[in-house]
N, C-alpha and C positions, 0 to 999 in steps of 0.2 A: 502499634507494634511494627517492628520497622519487618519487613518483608526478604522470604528467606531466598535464596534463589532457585529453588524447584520452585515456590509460590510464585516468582514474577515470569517465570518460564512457562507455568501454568495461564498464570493472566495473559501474558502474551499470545498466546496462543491461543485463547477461550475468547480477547475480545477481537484478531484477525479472523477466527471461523465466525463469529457470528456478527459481527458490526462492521469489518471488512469485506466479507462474502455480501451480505447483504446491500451495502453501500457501492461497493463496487460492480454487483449486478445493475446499480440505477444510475451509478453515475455515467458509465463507459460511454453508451451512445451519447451525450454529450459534450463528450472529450471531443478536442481538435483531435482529427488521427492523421496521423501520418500517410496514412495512401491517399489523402487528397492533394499531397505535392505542394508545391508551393505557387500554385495556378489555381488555387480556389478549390471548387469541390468539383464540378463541369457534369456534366449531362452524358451518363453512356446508354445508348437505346438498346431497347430488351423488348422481348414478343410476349405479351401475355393475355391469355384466350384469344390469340389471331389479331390481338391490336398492339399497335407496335406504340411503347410510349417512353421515356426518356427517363430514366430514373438518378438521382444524384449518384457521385460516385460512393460516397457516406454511407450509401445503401449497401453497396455490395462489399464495402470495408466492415463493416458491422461483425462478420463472425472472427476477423482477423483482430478486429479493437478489446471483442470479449478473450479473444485466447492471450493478446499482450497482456490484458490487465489483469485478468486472471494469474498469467507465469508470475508474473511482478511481484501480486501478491504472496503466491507462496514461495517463491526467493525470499518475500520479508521475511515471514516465517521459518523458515531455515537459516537466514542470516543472521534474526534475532535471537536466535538462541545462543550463535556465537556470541551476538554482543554481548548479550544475559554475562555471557563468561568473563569478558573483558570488564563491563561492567562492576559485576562481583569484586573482582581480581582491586578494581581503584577503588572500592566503596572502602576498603580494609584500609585504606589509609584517610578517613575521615572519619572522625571523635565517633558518630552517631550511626554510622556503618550504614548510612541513605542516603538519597537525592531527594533535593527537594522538587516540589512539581516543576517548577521552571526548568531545571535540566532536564528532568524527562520531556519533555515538551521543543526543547532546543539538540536535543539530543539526535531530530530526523535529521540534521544538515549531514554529520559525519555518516549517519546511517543511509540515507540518500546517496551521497556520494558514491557511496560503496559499490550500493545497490544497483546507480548508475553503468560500472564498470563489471558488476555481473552480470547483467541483463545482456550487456554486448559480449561479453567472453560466454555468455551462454545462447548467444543470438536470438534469445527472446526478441530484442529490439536489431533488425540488421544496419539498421541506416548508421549514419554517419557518428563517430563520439565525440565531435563537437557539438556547441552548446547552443549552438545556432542549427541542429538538425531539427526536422521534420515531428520527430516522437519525443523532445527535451518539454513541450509544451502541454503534452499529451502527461506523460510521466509526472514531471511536477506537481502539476495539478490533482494527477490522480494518488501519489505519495501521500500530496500536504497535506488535502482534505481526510481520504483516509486517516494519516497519523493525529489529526486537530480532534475528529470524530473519535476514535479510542482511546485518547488520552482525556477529552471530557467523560465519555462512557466510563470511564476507569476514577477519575475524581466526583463522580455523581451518583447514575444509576448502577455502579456497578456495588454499590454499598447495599443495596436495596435489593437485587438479583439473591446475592450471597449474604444474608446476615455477620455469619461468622466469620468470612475471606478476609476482611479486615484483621483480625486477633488469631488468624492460624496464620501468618504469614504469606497469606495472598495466596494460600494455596487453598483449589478448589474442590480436589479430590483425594 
């Protein structure tokens, strides 16, 4: 059944709260993050129980990487539902009023983009909006994977969560 657009506004949203929240709590510390600069990660010393020892800078970036990746995410979320709309709006001029999975799938590059230029208009990301910054690296990574991640969960397990989301129109509630 081709999918109505409350139902894909619903999925969108049902697989960012739980396949992106969860994903995105494991991935962040792995990210490149941007407060290690472009000098590597380097060693800032810290006193702990009276010994004084040299911690990465990666360490103390850590609650700054969860609140980027975090905004990011729910900017998708809220950005997605405009797409949802636009989306909509072009499916009416295809026979079968769908995408097939490949668009949905190819569909991060314009929604990245976007996402790119609100992250900085909304200074989640400060650094620079060339593509050569600091957080372009961090970002991507954490985009792609997330979007790769949902858009599988959403052609697999997401049939097996919801029996019926398939034949209501992807709507879950």
């Amino acid at each position: 059944m081709t999918f109505t657009l409350r139902g894909r506004i619903e999925t969108r949203l049902f697989l960012l709260l739980t396949v992106g929240v969860v994903w995105t709590a494991i991935v962040t510390p792995f990210l490149p993050s941007p407060s290690m600069g472009s000098g590597g990660a380097g060693m800032v010393p810290m006193q702990m129980n009276r010994v004084m020892v040299s911690l990465p800078v990666a360490y103390n970036a850590l609650p700054f990487d969860y609140r980027m990746t975090f905004e990011t995410l729910g900017l998708m979320a809220v950005l997605g539902i405009v797409w949802e709309l636009v989306y909509h709006f072009a499916q009416q001029y295809r026979w079968n009023k769908d995408w097939p999975p490949l668009f949905t799938l190819v569909a991060v590059i314009p929604e990245g983009i976007a996402l790119w230029y609100v992250i900085h208009l909304t200074h989640v990301e400060n650094g620079s909006w060339a593509l050569a910054s600091a957080g372009t690296a961090m970002f991507a990574i954490h985009i792609l994977s997330t979007w790769v991640l949902i858009w599988v969960a959403m052609l697999g397990p997401m049939k097996v969560v919801s029996l019926r989301w398939r034949f209501e129109g992807g709507q879950l509630w």
